[in-house]
Residue frames relative to the residue before (quaternion, step in Angstrom):
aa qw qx qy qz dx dy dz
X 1.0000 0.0000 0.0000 0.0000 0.00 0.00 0.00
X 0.3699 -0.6262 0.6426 0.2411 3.77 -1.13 0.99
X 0.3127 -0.6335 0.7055 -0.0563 2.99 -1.76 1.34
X 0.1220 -0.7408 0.6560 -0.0775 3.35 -1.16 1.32
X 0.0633 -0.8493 0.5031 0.1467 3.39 -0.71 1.28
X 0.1747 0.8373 -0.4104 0.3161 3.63 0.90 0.75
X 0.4706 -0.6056 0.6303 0.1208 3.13 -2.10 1.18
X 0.2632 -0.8151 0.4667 0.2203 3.38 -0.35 0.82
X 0.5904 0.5070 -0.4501 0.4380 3.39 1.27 0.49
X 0.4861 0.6547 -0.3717 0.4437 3.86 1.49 0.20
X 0.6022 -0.6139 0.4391 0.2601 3.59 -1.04 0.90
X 0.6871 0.5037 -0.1511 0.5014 2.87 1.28 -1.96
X 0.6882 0.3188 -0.4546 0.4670 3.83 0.50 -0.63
X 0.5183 0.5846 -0.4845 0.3935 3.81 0.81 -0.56
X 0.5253 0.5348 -0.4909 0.4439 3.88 0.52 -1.14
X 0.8082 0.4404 -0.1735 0.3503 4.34 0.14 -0.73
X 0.7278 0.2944 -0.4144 0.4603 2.78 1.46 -0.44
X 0.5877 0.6100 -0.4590 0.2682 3.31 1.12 -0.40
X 0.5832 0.5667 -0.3722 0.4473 3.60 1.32 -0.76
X 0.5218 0.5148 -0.4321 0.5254 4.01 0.83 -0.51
X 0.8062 0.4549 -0.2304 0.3000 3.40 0.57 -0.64
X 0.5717 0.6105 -0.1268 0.5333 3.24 1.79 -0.65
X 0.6280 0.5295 -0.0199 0.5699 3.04 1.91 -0.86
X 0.3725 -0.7781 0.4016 0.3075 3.35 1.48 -0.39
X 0.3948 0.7123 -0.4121 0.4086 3.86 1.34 -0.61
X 0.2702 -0.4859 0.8231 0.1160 3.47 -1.64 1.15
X 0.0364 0.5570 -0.8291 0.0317 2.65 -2.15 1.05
X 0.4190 -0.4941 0.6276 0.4317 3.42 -1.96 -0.26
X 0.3722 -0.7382 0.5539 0.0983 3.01 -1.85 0.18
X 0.0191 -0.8976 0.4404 -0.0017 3.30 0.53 0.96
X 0.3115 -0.8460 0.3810 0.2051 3.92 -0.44 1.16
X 0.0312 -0.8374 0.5442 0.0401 3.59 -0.84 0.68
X 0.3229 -0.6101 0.6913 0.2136 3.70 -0.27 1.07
X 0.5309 -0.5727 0.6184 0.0884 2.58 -1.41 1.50
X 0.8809 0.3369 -0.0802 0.3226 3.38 0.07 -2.14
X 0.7169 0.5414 -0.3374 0.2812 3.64 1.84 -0.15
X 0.6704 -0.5496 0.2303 0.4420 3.39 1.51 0.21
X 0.5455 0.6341 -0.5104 0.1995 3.03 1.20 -0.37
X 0.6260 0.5923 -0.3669 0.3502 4.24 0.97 -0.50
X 0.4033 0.5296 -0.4270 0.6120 3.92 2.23 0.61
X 0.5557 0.7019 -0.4009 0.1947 3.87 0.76 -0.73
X 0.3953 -0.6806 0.4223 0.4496 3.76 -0.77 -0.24
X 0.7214 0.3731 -0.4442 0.3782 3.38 0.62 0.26
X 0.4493 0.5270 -0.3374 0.6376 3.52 1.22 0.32
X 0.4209 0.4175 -0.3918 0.7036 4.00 0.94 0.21
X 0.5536 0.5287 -0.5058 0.3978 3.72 -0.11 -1.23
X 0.8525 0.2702 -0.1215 0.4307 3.68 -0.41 -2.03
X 0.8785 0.0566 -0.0894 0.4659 3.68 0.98 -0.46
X 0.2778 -0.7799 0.5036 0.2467 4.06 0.27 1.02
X 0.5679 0.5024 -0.3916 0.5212 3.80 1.09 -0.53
X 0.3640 -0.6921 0.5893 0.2030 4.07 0.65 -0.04
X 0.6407 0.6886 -0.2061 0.2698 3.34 0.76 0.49
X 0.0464 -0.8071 0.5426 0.2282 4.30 0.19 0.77
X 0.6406 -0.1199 -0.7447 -0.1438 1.04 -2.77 0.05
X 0.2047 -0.7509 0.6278 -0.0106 3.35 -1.37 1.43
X 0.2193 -0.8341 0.4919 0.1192 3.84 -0.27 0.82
X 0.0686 0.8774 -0.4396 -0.1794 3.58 -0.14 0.67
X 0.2800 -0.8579 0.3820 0.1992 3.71 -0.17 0.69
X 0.9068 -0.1573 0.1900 0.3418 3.44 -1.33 0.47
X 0.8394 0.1835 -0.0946 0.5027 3.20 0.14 -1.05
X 0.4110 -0.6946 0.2932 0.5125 3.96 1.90 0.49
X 0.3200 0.6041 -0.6136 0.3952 4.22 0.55 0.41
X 0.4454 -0.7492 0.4900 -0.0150 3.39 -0.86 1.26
X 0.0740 0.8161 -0.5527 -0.1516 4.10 -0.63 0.41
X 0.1273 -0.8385 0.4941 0.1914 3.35 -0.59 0.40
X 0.6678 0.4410 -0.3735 0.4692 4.23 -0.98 -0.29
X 0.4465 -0.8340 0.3029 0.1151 3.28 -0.55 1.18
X 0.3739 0.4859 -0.4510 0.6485 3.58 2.03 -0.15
X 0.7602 0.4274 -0.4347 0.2248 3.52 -0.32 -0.98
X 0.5005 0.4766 -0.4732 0.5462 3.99 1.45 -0.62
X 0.7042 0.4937 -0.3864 0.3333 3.55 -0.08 -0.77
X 0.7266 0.3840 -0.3006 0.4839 3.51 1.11 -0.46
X 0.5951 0.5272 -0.3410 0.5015 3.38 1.61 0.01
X 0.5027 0.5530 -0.3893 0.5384 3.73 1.09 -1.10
X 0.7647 0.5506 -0.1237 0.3111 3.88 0.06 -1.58
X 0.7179 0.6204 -0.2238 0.2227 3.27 0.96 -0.18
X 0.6527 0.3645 -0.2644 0.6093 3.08 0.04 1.18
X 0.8310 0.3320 -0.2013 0.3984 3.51 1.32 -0.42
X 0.8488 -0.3266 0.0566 0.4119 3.40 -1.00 0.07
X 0.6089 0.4654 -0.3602 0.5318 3.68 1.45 -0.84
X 0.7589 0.2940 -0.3330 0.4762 4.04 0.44 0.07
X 0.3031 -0.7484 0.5479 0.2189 3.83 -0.72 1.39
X 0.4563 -0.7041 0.4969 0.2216 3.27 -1.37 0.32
X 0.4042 0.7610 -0.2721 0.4284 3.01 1.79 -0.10
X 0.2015 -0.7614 0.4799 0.3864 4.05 0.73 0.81
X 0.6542 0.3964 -0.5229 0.3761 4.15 0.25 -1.10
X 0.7595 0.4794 -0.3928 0.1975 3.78 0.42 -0.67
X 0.3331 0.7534 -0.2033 0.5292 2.90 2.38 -1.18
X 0.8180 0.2898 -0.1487 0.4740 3.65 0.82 -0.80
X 0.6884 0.4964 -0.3023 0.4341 3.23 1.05 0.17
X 0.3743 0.7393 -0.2484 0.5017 2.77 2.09 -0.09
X 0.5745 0.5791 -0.0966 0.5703 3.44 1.31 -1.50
X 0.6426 0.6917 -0.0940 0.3160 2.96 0.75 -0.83
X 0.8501 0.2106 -0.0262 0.4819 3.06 1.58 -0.98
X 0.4325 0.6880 -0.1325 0.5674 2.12 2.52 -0.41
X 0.4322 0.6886 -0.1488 0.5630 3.50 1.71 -0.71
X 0.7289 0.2779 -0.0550 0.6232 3.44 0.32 -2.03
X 0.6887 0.3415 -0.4828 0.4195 3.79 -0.33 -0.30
X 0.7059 0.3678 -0.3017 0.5248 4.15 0.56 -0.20
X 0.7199 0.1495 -0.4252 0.5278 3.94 0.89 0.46
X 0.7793 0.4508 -0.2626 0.3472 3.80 0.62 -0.91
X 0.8082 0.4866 -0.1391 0.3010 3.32 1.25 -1.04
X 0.7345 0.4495 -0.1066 0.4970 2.99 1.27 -1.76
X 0.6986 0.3610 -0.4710 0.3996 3.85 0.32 -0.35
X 0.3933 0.6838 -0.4142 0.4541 3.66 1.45 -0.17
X 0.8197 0.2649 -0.1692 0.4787 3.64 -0.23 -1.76
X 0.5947 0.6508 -0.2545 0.3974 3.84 0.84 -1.45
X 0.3088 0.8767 -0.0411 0.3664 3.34 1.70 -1.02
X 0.8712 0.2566 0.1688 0.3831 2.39 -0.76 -1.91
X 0.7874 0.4403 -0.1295 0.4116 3.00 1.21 -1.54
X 0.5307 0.4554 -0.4224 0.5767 3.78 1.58 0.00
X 0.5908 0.5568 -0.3947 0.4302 3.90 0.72 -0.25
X 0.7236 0.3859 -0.1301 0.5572 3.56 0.50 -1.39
X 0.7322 0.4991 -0.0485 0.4609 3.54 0.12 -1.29
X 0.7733 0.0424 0.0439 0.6311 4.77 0.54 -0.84
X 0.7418 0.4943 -0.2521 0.3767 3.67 1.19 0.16
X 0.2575 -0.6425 0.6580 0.2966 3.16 2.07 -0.99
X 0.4500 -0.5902 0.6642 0.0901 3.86 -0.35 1.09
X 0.1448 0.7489 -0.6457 0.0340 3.38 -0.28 0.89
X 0.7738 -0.3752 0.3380 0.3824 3.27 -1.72 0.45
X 0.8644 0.3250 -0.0914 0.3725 3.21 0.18 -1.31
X 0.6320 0.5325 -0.3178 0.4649 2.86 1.43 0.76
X 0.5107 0.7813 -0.2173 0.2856 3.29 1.64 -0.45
X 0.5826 0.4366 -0.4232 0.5393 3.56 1.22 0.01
X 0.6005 0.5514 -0.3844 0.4331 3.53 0.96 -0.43
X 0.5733 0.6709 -0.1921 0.4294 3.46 1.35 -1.04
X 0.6838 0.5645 -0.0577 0.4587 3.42 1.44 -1.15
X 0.3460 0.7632 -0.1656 0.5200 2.66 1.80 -1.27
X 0.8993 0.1209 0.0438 0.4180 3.26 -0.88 -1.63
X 0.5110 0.5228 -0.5654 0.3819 3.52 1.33 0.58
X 0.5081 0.6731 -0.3661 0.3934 3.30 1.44 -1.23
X 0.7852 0.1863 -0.1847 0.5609 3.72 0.45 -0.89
X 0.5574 0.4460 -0.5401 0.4457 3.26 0.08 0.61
X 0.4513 0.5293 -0.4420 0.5665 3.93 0.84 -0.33
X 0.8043 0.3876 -0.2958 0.3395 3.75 -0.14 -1.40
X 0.6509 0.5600 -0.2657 0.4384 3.66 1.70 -0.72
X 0.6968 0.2880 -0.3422 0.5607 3.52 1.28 -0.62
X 0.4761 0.5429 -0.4741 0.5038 4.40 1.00 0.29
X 0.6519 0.3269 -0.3657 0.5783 3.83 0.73 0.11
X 0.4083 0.5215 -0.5080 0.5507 4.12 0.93 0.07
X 0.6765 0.5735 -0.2124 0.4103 3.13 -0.02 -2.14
X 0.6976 0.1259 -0.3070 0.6351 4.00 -0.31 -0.55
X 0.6490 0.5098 -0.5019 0.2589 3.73 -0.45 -0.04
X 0.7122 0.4386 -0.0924 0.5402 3.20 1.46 -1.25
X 0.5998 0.4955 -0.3990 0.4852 3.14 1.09 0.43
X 0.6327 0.4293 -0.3030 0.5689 3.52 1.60 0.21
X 0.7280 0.2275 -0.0831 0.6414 3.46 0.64 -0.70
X 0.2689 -0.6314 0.6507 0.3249 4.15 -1.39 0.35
X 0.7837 0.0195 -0.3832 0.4885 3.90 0.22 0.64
X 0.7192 -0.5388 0.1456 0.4139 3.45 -1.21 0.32
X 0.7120 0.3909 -0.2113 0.5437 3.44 1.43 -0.49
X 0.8353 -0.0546 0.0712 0.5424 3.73 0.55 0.70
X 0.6105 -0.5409 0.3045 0.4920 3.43 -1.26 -0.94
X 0.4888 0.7022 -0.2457 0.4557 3.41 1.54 0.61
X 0.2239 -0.6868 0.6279 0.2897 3.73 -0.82 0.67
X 0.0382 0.7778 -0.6259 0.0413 2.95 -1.60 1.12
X 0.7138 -0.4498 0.2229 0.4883 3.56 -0.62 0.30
X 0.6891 0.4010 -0.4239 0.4297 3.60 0.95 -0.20
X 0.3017 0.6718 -0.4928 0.4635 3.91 1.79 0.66
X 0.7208 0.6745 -0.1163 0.1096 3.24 1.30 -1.80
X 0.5199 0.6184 -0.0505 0.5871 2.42 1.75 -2.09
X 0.8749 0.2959 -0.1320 0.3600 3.80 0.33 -0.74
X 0.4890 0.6636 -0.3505 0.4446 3.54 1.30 0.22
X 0.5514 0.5795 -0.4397 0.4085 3.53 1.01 -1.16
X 0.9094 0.3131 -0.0729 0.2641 3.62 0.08 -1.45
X 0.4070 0.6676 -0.3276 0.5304 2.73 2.21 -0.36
X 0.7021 0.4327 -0.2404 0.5119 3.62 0.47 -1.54
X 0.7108 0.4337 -0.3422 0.4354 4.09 0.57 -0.27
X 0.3571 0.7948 -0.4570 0.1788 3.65 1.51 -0.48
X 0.4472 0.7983 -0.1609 0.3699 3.48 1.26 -0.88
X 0.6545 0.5358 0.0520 0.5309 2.90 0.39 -2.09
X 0.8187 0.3399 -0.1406 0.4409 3.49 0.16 -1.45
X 0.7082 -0.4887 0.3243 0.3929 3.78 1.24 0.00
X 0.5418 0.5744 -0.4404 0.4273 3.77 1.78 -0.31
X 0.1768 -0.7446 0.6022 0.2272 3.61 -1.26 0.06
X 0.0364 -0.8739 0.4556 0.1656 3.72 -0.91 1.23
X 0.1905 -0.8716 0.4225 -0.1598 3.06 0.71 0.98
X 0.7285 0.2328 -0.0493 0.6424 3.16 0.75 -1.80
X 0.7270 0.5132 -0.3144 0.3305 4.04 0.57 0.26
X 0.1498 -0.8776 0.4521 0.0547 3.04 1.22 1.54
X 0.5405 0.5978 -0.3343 0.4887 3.78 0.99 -1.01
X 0.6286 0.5598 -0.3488 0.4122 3.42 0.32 -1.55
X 0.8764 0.1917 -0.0539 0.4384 3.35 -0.08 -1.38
X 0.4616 0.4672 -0.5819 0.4796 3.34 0.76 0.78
X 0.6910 0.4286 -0.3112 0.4918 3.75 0.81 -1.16
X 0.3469 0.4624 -0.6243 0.5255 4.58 0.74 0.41
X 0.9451 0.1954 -0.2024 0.1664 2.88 -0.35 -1.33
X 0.3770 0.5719 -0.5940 0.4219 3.72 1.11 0.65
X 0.6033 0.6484 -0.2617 0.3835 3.46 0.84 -1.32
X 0.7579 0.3650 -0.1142 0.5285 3.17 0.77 -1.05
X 0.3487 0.8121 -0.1953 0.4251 3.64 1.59 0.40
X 0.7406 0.5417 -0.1900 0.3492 2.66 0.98 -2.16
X 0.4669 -0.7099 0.3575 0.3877 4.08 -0.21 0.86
X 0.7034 0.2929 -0.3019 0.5730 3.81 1.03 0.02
X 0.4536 0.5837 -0.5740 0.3524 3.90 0.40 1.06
X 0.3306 -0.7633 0.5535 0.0403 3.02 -1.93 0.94
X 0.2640 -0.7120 0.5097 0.4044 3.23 -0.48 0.40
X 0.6864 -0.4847 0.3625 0.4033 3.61 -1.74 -0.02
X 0.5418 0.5437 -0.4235 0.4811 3.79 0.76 -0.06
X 0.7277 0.4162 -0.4740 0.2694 3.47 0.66 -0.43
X 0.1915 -0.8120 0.5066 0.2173 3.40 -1.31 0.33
């Protein structure tokens, strides 16, 4: 049985479970408070030296850690990962951009506004990562106005990697209004007959 160490209130641990789910795969669920330290501990170092979830731990107890990379491990071999290398690489691709352009932008925002209580003295910083977050979901937006997922006419893991924070943008203070694409492509995603939302546990 696959072992998930993950906060079910994290994007990034959500990105694993939602693929386990999409995938049809039982796993355990093992909780980690984010906000109480326990992922600074030494025995939490043990499974990850970066101190960091969503940690996958597999079968044989060898440990993965960085949440694209489970998704490219969970995915392999099945329908969310093409075999096609240019798509295979565009896949990367977004998977790439959603961990420098997207997520510290929406993820952001959303631990300020959302586990911080938006404080004053935080609010230019807040602004900040709305400004680039707009420019990260306006490159979705023209993509998804050509294709209905980001890599073709298929969900694939680079759908995965970018829903969590996309679908919380809201929440975190973003308005999509103007992202007709955007919110047409939640709600295929959120379609698929074996998807979860992030509340579930």
């Amino acid at each position: 049985m696959l072992r998930i160490y993950g906060d079910h209130r994290s994007g990034n641990c959500y990105k694993v479970k939602l693929m386990m789910h999409l995938l049809g795969r039982p796993y355990e669920w093992v909780p980690i408070d984010l906000t109480s330290g326990e992922t600074r501990s030494e025995a939490f170092r043990a499974i990850n030296p970066n101190g960091k979830i969503p940690v996958l731990e597999l079968e044989d107890g060898t440990h993965l850690w960085e949440s694209n990379a489970i998704l490219n491990y969970l995915a392999e071999g099945s329908e969310f990962l093409p075999r096609d290398p240019r798509l295979r690489t565009q896949v990367l691709q977004w998977q790439f951009f959603e961990q420098y352009s997207h997520e510290p932008y929406l993820s952001g925002a959303r631990m300020i506004k959302v586990f911080e209580g938006d404080p004053p003295e935080r609010r230019e910083e807040y602004e900040a990562k709305r400004y680039d977050g707009y420019h990260a979901l306006n490159v979705m937006e023209q993509q998804l106005q050509r294709t209905p997922y980001l890599v073709g006419d298929t969900c694939s893991i680079a759908d995965v990697a970018l829903y969590p924070f996309t679908s919380l943008a809201e929440e975190s203070g973003f308005d999509l209004a103007d992202y007709p694409a955007i919110r047409a492509w939640l709600q295929r995603v959120a379609s698929h007959p074996r998807y979860i939302p992030i509340t579930a546990e």
